[in-house]
C-alpha positions in Angstrom: 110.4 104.8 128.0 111.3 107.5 125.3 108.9 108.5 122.9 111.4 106.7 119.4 112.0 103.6 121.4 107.9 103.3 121.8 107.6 103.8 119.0 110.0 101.0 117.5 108.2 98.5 119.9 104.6 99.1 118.8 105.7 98.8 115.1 107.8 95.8 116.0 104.7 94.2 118.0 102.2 95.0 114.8 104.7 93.6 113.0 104.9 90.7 114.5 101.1 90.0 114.6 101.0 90.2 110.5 103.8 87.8 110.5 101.9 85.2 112.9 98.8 86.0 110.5 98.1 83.1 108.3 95.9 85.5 106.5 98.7 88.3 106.3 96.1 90.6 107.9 95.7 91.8 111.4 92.5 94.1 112.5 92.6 95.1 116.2 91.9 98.3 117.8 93.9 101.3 119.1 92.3 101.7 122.5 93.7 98.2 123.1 96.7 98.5 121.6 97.1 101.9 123.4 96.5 100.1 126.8 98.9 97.8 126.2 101.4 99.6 125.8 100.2 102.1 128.3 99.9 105.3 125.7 97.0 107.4 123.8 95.8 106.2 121.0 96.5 108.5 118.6 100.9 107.6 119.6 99.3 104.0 117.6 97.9 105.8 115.0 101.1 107.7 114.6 103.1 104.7 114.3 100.4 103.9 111.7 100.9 106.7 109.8 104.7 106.4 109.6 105.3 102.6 109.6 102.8 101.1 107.7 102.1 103.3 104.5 101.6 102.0 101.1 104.9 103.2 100.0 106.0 100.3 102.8 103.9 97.9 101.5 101.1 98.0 103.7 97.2 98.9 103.1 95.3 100.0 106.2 91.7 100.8 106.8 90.7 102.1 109.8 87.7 103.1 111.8 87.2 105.4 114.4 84.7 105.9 117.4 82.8 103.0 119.6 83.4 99.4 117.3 86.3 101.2 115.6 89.5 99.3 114.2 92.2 99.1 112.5 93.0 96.9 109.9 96.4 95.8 108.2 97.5 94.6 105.4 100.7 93.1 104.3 100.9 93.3 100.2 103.9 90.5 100.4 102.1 88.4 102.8 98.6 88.4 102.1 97.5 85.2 100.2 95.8 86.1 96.6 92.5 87.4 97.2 92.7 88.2 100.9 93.4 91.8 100.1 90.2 91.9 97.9 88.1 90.2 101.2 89.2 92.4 103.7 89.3 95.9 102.5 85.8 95.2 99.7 83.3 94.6 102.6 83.7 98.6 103.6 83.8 99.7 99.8 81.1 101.8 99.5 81.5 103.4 96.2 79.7 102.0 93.4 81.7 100.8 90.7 81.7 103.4 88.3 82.2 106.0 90.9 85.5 104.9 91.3 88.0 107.3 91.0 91.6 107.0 88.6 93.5 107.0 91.9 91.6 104.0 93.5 91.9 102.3 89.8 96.0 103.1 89.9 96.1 101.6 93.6 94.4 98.5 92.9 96.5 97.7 89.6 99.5 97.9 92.3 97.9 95.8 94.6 97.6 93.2 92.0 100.6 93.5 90.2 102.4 93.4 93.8 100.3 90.0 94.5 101.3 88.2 91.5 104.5 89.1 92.0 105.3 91.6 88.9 107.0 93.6 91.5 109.6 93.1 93.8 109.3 95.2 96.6 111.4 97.7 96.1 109.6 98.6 93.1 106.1 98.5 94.3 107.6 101.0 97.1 109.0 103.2 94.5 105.4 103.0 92.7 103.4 103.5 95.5 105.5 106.5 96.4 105.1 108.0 93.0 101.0 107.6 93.5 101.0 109.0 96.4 103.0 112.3 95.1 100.6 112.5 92.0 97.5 112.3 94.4 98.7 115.2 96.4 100.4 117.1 93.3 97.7 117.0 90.4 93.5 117.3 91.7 90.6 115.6 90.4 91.8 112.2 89.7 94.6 113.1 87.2 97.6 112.0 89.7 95.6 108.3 89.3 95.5 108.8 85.8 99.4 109.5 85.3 100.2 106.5 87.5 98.2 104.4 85.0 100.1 106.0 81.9 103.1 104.9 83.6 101.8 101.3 84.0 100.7 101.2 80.6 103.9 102.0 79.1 105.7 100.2 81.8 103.9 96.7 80.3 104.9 97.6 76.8 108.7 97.1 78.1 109.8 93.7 77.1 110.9 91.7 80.5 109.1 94.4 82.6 105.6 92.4 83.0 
């Protein structure tokens, strides 16, 4: 089997879990997914990486080592609040500690759940985060994003 063909069937078989996922979730673990598809795990986590990135509309968490997963999110499946249920049980930063960035993804989050976005547009936004993160240190990338939000809601017809 060629490596871009694998690749295209693990995605499509995650894929397909979320979409048989009430919850619009999916944890599972690479080992197993590995197996099944008889390949290492980090081929999953590569098709992790490149498939299933915010800017696509996903949120993952992930765990590695013995009782490690992976866990999925769909932003335009998830019901409202599942999101919130399945990524806060491994938050372990206090609530003031949280950083601009974290505060930037979670006003997308939301905004994508209640539908202010289409998808396109949380892809765009999640895209632009994820540029300021790398581009500006210390939180100020976060910070921008929620400028741009800010002004964004000021546009009549925008929120």
């Amino acid at each position: 089997m060629e490596a871009r063909s694998l690749v295209n069937e693990i995605e499509a078989y995650l894929k397909s879990l979320l979409n048989k996922s009430p919850e619009g979730w999916v944890e599972l673990s690479r080992k197993d997914i590995a197996e099944l598809f008889g390949c290492v795990p980090s081929q999953i986590t590569y098709v992790i990486n490149t498939r299933f990135a915010l800017r696509n509309g996903y949120v993952v968490q992930s765990r590695r080592g013995g009782g490690g997963f992976i866990r999925i999110c769909s932003l335009f499946k998830a019901p409202e609040g599942a999101l919130n249920e399945q990524f806060a049980e491994n938050e372990e930063e206090d609530e003031d500690e949280k950083d601009l960035a974290e505060e930037a993804r979670e006003a997308l989050y939301t905004l994508a759940r209640q539908g202010f976005f289409t998808r396109r547009e949380f892809i765009i936004l999640g895209t632009a985060l994820e540029v300021l993160e790398r581009n500006f240190p210390d939180g100020k990338g976060g910070e921008l994003l929620l400028e741009i939000l800010r002004a964004l809601s000021h546009e009549d017809d925008f929120f």
